[in-house]
NUTI-397508 format. One line per 4 residues: number of its first residue (from 1); for each residue x, y, z of N, C-alpha, C. Coordinates in nm, 3 decimals, m for minus. Example, Ala and Ser with C-alpha at 12.3 -4.5 7.8 and 13.67 -1.06 7.14 Angstrom:
1 = 1.319,m0.569,0.780,1.230,m0.450,0.780,1.320,m0.330,0.780; 1.285,m0.225,0.708,1.367,m0.106,0.714,1.290,0.003,0.787;
//
This chain:
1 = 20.773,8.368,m12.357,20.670,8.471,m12.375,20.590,8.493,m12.247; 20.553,8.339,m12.204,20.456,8.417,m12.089,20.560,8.472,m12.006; 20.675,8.404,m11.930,20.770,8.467,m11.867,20.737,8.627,m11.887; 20.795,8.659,m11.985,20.786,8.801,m12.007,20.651,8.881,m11.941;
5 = 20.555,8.832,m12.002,20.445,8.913,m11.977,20.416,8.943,m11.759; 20.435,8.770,m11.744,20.436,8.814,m11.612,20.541,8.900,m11.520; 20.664,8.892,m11.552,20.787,8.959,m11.557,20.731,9.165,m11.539; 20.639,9.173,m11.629,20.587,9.286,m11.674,20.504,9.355,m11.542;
9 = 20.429,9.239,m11.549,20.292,9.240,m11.483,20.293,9.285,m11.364; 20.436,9.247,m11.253,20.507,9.207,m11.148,20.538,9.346,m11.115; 20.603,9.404,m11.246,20.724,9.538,m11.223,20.620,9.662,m11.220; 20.512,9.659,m11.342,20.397,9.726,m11.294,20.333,9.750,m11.136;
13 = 20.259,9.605,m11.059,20.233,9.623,m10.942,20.306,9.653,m10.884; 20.430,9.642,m10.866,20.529,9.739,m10.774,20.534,9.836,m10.772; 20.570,9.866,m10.904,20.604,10.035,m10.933,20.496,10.124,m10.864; 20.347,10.077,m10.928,20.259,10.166,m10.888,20.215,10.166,m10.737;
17 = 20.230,10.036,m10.720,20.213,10.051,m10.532,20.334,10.125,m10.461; 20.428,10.114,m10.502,20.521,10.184,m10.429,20.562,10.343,m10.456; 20.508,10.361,m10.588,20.552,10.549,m10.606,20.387,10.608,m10.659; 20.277,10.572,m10.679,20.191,10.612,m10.742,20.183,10.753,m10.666;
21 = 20.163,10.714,m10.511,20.098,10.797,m10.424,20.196,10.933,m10.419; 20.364,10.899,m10.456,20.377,11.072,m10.422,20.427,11.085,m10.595; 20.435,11.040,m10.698,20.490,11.078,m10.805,20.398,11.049,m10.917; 20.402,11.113,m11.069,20.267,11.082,m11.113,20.306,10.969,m11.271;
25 = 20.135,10.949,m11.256,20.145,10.790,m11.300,20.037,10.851,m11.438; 20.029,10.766,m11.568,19.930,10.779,m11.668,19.914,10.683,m11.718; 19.819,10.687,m11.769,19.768,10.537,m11.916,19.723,10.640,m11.996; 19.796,10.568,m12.150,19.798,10.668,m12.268,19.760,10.561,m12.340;
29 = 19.598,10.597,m12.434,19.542,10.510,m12.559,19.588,10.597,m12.630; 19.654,10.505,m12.743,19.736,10.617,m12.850,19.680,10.453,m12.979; 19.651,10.576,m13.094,19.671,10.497,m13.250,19.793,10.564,m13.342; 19.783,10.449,m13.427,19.956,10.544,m13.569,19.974,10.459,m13.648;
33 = 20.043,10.442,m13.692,20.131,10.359,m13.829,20.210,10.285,m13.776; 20.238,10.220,m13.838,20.375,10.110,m13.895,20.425,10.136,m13.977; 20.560,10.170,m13.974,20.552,10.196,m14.134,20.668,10.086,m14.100; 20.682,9.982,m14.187,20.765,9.834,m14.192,20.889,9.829,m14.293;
37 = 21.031,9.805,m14.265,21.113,9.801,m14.322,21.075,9.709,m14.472; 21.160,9.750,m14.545,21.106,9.648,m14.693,21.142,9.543,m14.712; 21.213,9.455,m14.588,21.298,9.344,m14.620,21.223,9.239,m14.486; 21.090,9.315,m14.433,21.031,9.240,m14.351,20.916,9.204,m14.401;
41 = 20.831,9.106,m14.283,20.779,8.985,m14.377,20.628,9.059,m14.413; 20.585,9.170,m14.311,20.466,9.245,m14.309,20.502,9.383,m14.418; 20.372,9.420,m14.434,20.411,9.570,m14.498,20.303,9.670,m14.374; 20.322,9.796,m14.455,20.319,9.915,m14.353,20.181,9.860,m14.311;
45 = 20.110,9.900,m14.163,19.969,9.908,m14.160,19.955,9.991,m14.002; 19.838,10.005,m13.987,19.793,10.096,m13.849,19.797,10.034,m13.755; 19.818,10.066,m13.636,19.841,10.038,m13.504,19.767,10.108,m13.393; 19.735,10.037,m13.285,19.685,10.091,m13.221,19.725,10.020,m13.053;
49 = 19.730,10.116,m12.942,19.751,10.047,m12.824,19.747,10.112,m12.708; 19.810,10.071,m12.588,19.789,10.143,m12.461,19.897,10.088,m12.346; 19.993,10.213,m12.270,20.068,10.188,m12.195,20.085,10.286,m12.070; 20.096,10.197,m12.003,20.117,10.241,m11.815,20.261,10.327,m11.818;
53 = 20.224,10.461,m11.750,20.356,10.507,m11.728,20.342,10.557,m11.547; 20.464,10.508,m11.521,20.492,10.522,m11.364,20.615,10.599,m11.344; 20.614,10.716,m11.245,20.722,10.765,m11.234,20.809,10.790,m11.094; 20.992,10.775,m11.118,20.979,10.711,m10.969,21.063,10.831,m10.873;
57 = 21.060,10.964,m10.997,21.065,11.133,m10.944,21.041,11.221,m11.039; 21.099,11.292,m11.046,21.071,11.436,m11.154,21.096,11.391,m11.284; 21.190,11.307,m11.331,21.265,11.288,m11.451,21.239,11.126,m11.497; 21.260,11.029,m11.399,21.248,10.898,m11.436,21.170,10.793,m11.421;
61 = 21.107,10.716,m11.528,21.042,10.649,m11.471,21.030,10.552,m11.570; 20.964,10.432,m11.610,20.880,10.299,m11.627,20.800,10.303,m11.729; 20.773,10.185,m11.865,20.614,10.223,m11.846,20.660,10.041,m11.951; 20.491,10.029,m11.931,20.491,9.858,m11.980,20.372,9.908,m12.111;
65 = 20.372,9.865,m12.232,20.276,9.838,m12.336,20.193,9.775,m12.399; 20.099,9.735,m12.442,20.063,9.679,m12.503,20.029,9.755,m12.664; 20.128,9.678,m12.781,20.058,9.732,m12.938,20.018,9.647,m13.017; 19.918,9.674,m13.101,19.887,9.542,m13.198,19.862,9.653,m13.311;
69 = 19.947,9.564,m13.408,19.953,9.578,m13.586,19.811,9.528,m13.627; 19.753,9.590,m13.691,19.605,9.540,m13.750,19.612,9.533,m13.896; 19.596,9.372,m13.919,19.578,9.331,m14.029,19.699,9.338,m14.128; 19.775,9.355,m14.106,19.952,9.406,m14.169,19.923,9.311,m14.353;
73 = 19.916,9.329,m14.425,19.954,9.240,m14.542,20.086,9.200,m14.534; 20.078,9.058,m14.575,20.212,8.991,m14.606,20.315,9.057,m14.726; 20.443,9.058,m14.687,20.505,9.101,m14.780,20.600,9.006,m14.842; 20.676,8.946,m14.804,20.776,8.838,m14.812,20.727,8.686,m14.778;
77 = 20.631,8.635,m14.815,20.630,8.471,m14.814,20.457,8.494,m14.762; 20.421,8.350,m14.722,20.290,8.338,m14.728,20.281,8.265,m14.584; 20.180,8.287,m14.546,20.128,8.179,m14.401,20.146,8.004,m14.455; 20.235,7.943,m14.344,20.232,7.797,m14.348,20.089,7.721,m14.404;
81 = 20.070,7.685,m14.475,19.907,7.605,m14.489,19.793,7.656,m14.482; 19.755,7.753,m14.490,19.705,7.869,m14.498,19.647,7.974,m14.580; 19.561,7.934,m14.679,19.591,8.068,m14.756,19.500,8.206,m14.698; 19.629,8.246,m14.698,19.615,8.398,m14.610,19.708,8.492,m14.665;
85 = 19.675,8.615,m14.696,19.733,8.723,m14.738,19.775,8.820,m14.605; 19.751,8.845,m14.525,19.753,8.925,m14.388,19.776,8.888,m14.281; 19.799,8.907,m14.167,19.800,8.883,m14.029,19.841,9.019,m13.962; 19.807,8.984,m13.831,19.760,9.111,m13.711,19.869,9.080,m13.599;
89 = 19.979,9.130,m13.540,20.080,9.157,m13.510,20.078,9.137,m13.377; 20.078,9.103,m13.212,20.092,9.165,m13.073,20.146,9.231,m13.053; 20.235,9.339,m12.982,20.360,9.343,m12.940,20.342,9.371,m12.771; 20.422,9.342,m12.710,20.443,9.380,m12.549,20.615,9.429,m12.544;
93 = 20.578,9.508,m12.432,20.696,9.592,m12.444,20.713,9.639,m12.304; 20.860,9.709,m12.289,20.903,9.742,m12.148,20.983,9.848,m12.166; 20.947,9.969,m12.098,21.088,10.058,m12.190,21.129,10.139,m12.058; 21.260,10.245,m12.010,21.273,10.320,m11.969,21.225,10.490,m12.025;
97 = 21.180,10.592,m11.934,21.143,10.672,m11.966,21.245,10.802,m11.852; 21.269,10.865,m11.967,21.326,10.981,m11.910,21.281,11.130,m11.972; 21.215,11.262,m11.866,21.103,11.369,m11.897,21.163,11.466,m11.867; 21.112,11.563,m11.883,21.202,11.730,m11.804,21.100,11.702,m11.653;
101 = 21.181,11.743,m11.589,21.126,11.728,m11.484,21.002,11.912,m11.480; 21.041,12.000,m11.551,20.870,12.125,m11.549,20.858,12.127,m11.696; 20.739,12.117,m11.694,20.687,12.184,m11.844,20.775,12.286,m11.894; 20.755,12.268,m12.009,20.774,12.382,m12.105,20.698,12.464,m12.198;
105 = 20.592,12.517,m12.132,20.478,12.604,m12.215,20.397,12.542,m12.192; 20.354,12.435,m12.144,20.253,12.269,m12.109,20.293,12.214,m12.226; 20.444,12.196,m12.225,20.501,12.053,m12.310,20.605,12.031,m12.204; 20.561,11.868,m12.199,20.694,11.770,m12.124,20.746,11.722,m12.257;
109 = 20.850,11.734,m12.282,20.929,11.634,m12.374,21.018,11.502,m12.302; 21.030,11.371,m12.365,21.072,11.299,m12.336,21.130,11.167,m12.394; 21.228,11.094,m12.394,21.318,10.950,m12.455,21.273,10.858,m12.389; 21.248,10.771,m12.449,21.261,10.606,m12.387,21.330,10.516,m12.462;
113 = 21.359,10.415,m12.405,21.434,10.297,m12.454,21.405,10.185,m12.386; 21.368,10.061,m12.465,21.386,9.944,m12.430,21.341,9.804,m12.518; 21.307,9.756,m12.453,21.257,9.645,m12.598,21.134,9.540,m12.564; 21.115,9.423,m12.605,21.025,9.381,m12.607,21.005,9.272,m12.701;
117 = 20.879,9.228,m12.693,20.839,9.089,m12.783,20.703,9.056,m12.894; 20.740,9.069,m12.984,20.579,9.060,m13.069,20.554,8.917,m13.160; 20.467,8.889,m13.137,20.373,8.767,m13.159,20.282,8.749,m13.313; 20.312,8.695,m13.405,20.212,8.718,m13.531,20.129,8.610,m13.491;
121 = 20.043,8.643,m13.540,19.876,8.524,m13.507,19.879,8.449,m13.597; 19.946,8.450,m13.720,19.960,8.302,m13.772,20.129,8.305,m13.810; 20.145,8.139,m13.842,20.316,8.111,m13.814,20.329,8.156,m14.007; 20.452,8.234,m14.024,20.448,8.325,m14.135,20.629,8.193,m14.229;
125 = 20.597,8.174,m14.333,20.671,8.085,m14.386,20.742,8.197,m14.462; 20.849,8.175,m14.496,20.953,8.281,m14.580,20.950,8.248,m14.728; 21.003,8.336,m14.839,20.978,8.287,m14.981,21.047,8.177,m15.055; 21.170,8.126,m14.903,21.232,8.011,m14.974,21.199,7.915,m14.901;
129 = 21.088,7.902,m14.852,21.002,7.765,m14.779,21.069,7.723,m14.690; 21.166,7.758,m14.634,21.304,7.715,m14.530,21.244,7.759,m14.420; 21.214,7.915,m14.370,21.231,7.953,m14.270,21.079,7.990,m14.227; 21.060,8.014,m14.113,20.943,8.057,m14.069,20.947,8.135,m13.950;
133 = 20.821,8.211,m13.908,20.868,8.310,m13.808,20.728,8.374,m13.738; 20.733,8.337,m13.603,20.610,8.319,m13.525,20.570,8.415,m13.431; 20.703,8.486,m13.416,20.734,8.591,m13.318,20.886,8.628,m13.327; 20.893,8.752,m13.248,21.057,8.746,m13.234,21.085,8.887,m13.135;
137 = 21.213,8.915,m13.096,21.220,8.993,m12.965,21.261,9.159,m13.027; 21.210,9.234,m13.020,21.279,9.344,m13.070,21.390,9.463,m12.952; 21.419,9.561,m13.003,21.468,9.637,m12.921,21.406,9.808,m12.942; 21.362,9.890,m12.887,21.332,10.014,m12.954,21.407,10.150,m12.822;
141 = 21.340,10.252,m12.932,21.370,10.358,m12.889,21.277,10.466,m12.930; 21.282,10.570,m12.863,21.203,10.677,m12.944,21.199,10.851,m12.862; 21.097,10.916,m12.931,21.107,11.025,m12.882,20.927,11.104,m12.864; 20.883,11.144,m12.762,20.774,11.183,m12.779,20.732,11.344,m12.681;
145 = 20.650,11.384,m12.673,20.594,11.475,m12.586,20.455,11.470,m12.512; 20.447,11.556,m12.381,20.307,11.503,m12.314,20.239,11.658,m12.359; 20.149,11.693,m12.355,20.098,11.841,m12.418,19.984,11.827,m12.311; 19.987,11.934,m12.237,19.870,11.950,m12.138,19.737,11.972,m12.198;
149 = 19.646,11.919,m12.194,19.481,11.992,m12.232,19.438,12.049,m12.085; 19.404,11.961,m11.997,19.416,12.011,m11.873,19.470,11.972,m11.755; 19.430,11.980,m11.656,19.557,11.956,m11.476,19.539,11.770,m11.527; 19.496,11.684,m11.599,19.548,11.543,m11.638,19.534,11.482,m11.706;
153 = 19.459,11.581,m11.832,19.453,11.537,m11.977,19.517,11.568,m12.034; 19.618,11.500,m12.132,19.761,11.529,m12.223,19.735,11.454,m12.348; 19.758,11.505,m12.447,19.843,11.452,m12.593,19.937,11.414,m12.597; 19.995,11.305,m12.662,20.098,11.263,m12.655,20.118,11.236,m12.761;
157 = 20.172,11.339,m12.914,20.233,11.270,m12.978,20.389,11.190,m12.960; 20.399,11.062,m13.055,20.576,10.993,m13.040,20.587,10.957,m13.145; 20.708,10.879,m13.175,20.802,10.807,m13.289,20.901,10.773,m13.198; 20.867,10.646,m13.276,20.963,10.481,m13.215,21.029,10.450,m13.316;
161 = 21.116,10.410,m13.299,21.165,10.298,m13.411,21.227,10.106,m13.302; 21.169,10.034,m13.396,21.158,9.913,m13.364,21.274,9.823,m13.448; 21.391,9.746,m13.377,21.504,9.688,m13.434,21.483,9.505,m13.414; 21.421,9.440,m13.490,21.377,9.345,m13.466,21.458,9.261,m13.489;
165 = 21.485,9.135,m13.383,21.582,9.024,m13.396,21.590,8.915,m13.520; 21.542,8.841,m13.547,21.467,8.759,m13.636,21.527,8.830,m13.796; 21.450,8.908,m13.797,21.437,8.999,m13.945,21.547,9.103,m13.971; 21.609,9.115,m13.827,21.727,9.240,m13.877,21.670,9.319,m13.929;
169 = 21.530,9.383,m13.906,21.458,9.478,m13.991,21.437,9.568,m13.891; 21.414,9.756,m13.924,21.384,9.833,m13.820,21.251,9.871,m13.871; 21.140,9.869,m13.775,21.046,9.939,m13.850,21.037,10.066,m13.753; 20.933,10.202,m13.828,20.895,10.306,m13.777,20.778,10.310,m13.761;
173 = 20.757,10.373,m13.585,20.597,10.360,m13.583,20.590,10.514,m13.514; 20.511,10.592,m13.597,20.460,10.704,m13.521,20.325,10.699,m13.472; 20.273,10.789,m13.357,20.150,10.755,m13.296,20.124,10.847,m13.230; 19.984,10.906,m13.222,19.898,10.956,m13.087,19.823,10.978,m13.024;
177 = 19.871,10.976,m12.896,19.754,10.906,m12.782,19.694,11.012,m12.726; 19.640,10.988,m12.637,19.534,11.040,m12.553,19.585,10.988,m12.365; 19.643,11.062,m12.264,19.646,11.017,m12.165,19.591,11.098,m12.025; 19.577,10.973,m11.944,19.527,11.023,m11.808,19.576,11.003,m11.731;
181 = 19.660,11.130,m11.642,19.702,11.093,m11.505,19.672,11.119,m11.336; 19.727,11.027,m11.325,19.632,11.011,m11.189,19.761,10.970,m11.064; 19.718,10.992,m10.940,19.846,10.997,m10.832,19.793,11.082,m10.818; 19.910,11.151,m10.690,19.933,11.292,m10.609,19.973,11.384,m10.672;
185 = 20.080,11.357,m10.800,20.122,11.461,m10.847,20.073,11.481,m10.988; 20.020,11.488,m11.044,19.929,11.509,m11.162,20.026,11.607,m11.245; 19.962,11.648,m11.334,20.039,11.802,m11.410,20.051,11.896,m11.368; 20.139,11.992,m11.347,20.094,12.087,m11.283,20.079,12.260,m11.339;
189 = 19.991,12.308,m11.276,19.961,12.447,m11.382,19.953,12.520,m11.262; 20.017,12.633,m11.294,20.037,12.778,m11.248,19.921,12.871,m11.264; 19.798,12.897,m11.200,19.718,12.981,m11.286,19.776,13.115,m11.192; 19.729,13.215,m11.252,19.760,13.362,m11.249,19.650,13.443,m11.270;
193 = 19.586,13.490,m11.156,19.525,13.573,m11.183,19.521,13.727,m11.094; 19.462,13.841,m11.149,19.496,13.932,m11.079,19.354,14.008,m11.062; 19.346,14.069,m10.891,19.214,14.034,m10.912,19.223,14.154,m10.760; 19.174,14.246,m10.804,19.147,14.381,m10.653,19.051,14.378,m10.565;
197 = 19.044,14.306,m10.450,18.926,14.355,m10.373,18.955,14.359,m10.252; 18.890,14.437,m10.161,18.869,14.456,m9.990,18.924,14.310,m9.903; 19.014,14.394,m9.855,19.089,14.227,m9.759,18.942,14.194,m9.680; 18.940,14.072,m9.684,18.873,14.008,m9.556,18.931,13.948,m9.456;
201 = 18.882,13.973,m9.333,18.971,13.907,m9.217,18.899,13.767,m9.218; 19.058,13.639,m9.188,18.987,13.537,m9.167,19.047,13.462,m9.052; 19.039,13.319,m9.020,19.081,13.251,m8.866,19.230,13.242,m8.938; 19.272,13.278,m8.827,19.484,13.232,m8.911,19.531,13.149,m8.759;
205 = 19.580,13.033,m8.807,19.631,12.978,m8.691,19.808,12.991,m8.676; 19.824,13.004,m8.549,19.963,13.066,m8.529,20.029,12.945,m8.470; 20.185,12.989,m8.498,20.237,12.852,m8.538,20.276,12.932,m8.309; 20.290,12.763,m8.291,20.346,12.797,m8.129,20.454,12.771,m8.107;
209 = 20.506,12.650,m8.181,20.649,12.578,m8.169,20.756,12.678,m8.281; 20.898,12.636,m8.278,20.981,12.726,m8.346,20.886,12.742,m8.431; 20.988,12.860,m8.534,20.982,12.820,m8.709,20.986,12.760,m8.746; 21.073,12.630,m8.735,21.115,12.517,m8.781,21.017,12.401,m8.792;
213 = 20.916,12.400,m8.652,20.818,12.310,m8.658,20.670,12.358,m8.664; 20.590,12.317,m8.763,20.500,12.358,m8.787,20.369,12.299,m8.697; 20.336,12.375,m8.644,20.166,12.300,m8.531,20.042,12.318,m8.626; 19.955,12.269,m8.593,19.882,12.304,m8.724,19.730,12.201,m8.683;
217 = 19.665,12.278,m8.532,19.524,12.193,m8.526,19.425,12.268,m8.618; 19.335,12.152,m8.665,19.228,12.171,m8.721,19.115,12.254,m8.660; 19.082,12.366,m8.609,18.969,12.444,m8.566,18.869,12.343,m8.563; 18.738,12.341,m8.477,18.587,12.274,m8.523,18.509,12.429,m8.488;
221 = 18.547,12.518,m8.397,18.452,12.606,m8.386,18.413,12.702,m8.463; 18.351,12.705,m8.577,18.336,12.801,m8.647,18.227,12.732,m8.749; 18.164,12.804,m8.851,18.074,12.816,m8.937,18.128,12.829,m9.066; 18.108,12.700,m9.118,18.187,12.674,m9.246,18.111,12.749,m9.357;
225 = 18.169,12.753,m9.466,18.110,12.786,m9.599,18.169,12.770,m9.657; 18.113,12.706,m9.809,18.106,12.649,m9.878,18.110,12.723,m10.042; 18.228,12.791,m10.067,18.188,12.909,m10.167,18.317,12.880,m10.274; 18.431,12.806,m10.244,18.505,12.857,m10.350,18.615,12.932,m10.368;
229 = 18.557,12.997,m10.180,18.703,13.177,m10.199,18.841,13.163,m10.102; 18.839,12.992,m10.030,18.899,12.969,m9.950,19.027,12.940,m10.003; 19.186,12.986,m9.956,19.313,12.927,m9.992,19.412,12.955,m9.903; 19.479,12.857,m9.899,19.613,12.888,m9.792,19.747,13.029,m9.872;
233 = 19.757,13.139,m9.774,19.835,13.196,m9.834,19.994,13.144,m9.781; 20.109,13.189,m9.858,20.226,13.113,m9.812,20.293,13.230,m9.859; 20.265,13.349,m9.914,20.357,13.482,m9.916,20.299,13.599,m9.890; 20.361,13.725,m9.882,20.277,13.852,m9.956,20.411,13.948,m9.943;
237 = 20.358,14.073,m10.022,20.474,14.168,m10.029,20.321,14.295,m10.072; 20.432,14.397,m10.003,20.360,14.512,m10.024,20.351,14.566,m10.203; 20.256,14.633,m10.282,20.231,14.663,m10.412,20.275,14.826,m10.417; 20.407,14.824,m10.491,20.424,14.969,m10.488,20.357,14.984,m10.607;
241 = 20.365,15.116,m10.662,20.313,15.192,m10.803,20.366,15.138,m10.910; 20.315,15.134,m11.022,20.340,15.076,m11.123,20.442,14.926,m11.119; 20.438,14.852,m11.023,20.524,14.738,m11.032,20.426,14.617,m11.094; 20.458,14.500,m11.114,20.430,14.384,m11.152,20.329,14.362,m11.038;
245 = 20.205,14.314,m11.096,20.116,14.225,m10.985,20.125,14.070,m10.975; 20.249,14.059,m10.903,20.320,13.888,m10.866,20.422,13.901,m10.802; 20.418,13.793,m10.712,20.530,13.737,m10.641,20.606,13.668,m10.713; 20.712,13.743,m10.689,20.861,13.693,m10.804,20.973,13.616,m10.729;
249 = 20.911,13.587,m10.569,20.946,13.439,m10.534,20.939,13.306,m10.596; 21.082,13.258,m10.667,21.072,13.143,m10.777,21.090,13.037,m10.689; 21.204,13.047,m10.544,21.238,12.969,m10.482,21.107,12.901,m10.423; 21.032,12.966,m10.402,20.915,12.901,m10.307,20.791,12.905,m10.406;
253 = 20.775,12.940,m10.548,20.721,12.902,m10.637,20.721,12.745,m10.664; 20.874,12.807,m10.695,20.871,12.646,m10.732,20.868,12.541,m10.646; 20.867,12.523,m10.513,20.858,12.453,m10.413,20.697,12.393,m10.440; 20.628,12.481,m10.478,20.478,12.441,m10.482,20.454,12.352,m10.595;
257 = 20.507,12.432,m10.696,20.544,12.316,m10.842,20.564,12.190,m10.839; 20.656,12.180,m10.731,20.748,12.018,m10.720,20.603,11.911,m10.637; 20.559,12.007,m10.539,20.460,11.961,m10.443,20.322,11.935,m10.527; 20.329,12.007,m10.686,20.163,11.961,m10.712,20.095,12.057,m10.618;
261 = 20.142,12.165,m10.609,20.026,12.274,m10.537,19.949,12.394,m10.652; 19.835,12.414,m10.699,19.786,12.493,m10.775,19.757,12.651,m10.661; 19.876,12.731,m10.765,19.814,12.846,m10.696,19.823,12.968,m10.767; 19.798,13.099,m10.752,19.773,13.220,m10.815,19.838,13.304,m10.718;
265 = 19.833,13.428,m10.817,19.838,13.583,m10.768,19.749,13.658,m10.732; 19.711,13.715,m10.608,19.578,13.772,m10.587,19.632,13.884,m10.513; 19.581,14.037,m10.595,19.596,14.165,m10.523,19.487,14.207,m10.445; 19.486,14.220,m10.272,19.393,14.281,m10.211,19.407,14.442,m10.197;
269 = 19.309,14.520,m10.123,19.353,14.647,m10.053,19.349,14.592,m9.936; 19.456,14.672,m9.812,19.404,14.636,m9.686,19.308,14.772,m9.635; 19.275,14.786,m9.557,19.193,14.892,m9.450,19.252,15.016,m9.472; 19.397,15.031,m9.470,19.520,15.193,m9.524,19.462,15.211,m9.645;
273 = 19.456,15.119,m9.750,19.425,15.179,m9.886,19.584,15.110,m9.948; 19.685,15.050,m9.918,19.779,14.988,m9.964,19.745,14.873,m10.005; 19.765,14.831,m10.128,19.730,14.714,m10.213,19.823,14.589,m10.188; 19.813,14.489,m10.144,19.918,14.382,m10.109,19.915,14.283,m10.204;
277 = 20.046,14.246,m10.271,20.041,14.104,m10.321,20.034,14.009,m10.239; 19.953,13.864,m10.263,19.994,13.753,m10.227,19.977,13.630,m10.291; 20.057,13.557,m10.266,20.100,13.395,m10.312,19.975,13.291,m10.284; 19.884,13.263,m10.318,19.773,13.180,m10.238,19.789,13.058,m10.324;
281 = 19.724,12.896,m10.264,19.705,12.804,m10.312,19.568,12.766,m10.302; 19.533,12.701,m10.387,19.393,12.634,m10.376,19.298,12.673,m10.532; 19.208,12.707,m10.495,19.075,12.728,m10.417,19.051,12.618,m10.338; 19.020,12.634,m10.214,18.914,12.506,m10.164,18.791,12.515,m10.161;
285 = 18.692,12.417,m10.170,18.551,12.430,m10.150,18.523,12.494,m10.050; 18.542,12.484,m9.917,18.496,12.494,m9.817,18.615,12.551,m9.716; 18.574,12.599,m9.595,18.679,12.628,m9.510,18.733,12.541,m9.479; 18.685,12.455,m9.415,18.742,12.306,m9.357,18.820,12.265,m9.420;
289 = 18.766,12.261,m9.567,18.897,12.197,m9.684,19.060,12.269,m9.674; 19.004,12.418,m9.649,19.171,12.464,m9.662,19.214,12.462,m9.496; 19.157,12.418,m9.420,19.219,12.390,m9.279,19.310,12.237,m9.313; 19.254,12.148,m9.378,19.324,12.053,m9.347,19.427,12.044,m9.468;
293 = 19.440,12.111,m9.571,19.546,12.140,m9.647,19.629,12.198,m9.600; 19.597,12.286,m9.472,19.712,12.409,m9.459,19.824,12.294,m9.345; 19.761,12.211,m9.262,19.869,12.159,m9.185,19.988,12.093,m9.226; 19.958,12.020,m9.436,20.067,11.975,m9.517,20.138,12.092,m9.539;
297 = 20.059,12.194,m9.579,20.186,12.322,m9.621,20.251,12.357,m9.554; 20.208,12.355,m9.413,20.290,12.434,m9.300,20.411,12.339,m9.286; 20.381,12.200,m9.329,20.498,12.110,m9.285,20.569,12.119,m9.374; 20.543,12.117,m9.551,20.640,12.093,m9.636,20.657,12.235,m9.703;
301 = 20.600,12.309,m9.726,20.658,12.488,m9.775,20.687,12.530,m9.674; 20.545,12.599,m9.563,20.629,12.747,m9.561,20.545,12.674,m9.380; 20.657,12.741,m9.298,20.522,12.725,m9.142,20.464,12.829,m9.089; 20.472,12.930,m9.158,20.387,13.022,m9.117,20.256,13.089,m9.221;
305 = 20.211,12.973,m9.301,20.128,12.978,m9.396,19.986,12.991,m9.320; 19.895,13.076,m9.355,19.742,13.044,m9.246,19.595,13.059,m9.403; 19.509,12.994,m9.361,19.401,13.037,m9.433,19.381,13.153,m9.485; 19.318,13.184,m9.586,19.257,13.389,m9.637,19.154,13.296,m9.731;
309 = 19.058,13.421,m9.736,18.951,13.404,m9.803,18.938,13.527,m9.870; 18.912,13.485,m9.992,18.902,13.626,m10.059,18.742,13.692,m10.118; 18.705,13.597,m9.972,18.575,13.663,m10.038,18.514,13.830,m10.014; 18.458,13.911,m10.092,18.435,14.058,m10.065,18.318,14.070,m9.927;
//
């Protein structure tokens, strides 16, 4: 048992030291049921617990658990010496996790598999006084979804089912949690908005080296502000008459997607009176903020991406 737990403990600090920073990571408090096969020693009762999920790209990843059965009534035999009607369950667990790598409407759906070890708090005697049973190793599986509330608050309903060694019994546990994620790459949301006003001219830094390599110094001379209207643009296309107000660039959409970049659709006029789409990311607070964002974009999207402000 302890083996295990430290075993756990081990694969956790790795995982998260080694992928937290570019792939995304959550802890989900989730409550549910038990519902307990009829030939095991507990009957149905509520559950409640909390597990680390680490991911080690778009699709795969890790996660370690902790669940405890509360108060389970005995079903099949009685506590050794004891008189006790109930006991309260541990379980620790280790599973593989596999996700869609984009939402679907702000639902991730996703499988895991693996197994694990649960612990009863008192040693449980069987109805023919022979056998007894203190713990034992299970195996599970299941199926659940992450449901966005916002850029790293999710719902997570699931259903497990649990194949326990000992008892040859499967039990079913449905449950749901509440999770938070945290890393570089968080959830990611597309906002869209469409929105007409007077171009403003702003500092655009020009790339000097090819296309290929992006330069990208930080300005100090200038007079920051602090408003909200600052974002790196990375497209635009001219707005004919009656067309769609969006860039229907998916290729480099989705490039931003993969990257954890939040960005929109924003229609300006320029000075002609021609309305331009463009692709922007951000908001940043401040200018400064989208100066030092823009030198990652220039390296990993686009290198000829520069600051705009859309302020009127």
């Amino acid at each position: 048992m302890n083996k295990f737990l430290t075993t756990c403990a081990a694969v956790v600090a790795l995982s998260t030291a080694g992928f937290a920073e570019d792939y995304s990571s959550n802890v989900n408090v989730y409550g549910g049921y038990n519902f307990a096969d009829t030939d095991c020693v507990i009957d149905d009762a509520p559950v409640a617990g909390i597990n680390l999920h680490t991911f080690f790209n778009k699709n795969v990843g890790m996660r370690v658990g902790y669940e405890r059965v509360i108060d389970a009534d005995l079903n099949n035999g009685a506590v050794a010496g004891v008189d006790k009607t109930s006991t309260s369950v541990n379980r620790f667990s280790l599973n593989g996790v596999l996700k869609k790598a984009t939402p679907w409407h702000k639902i991730t759906p996703y499988i895991l598999a693996g197994g694990g070890y649960e612990n009863y708090e008192d040693v449980i005697t069987g109805a023919n006084k022979t056998s007894t049973c203190s713990g034992q190793w299970f195996l599970d599986a299941g199926i659940g979804a992450a449901v966005a509330l916002t850029e790293r608050l999710s719902l997570n309903p699931e259903v497990r089912a649990l194949r326990k060694d000992k008892c040859e019994t499967i039990d079913i546990v449905p449950s749901l949690g509440l999770a938070y994620a945290f890393g570089a790459a968080a959830t990611k949301t597309r906002i869209v908005e469409k929105v007409v006003v007077k171009e403003v001219p702003v500092e655009k830094i020009v790339t000097i080296a090819a296309p290929a390599v992006a330069v990208c110094p930080v300005p100090t001379n200038y007079t920051d502000r602090c408003d909200n209207t600052y974002y790196v643009q990375v497209a635009s296309e001219l707005k004919c008459a009656d067309c769609d107000q969006s860039i229907k660039n998916m290729g480099l959409i989705n490039k931003l997607d993969a990257n954890g970049y939040k960005h929109r659709d924003f229609v300006s006029t320029n000075d002609s009176g021609t309305q331009v789409n463009r692709l922007l990311v951000g908001p940043y607070r401040c200018k400064k903020d989208a100066f030092k964002a823009l030198c990652e974009i220039k390296k990993t999207i686009k290198c000829d991406a520069f600051v705009y402000s859309t302020r009127k």
